[in-house]
C-alpha positions as CSV (number, residue, x, y, z in Angstrom):
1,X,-19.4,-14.4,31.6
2,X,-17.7,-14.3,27.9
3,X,-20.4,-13.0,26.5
4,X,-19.9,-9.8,28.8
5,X,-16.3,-10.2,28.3
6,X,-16.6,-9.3,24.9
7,X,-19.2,-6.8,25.0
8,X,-16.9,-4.8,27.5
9,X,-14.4,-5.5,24.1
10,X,-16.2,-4.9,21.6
11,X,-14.7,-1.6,20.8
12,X,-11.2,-3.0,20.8
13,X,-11.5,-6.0,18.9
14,X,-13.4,-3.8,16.1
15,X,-10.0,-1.3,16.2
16,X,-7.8,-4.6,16.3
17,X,-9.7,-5.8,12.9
18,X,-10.0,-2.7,11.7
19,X,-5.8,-2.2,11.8
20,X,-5.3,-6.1,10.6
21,X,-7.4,-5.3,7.3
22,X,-6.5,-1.9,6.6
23,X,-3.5,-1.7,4.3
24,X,-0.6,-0.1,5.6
25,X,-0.6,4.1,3.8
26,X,3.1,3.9,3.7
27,X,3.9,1.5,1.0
28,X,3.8,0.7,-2.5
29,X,1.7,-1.6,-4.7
30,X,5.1,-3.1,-5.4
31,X,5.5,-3.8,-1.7
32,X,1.8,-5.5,-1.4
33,X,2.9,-8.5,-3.7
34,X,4.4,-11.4,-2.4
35,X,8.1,-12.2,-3.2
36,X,7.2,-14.7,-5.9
37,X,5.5,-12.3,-8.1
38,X,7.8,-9.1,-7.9
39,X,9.6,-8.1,-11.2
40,X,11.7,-5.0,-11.8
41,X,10.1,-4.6,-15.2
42,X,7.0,-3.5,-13.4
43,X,8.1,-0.4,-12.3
44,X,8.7,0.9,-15.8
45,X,6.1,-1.3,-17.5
46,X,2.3,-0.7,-15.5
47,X,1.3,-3.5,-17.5
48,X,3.3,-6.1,-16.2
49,X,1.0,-5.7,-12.9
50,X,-1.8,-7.7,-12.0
51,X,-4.7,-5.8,-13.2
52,X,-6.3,-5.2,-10.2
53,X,-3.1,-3.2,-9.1
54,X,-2.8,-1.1,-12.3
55,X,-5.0,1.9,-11.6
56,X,-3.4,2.5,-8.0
57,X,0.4,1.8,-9.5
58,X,0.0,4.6,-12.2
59,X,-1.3,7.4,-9.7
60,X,1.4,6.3,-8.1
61,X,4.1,6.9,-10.6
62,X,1.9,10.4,-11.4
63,X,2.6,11.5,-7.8
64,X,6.8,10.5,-8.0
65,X,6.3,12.5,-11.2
66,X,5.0,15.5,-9.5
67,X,7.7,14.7,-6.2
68,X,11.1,15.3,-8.4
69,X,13.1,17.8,-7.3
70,X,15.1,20.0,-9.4
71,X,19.2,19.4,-9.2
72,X,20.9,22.5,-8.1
73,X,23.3,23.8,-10.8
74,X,26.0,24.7,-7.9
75,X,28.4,22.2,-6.6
């Protein structure tokens, strides 16, 4: 009988493992560190991040870049 159980389930345990491992689209590589090896000299210094982070960190700070919006000359 728990072998059916989790044939009838088998879709959603595959979508509940599928949303645990999946990284969350709304944060930075920054944010995916733990506490212990955050640094604020990481955000102006790609470097300073693991290198397995470096790649995705600089598209990152390509697409802020691209995001900045122009201050109006009016106050």
């Amino acid at each position: 009988t728990a072998s059916t159980f989790a044939q009838a389930r088998a879709a959603e345990i595959s979508a509940m493992l599928k949303a645990v491992t999946q990284k969350s689209s709304n944060s930075l590589v920054f944010q995916t560190l733990p506490r212990h090896m955050r640094r604020r000299a990481m955000s102006h210094n790609v470097k300073r991040l693991p290198r397995r982070l470096r790649e995705i960190a600089q598209k990152e700070a390509e697409k802020a870049v691209h995001q900045k919006k122009e201050h109006s000359k009016n106050k």
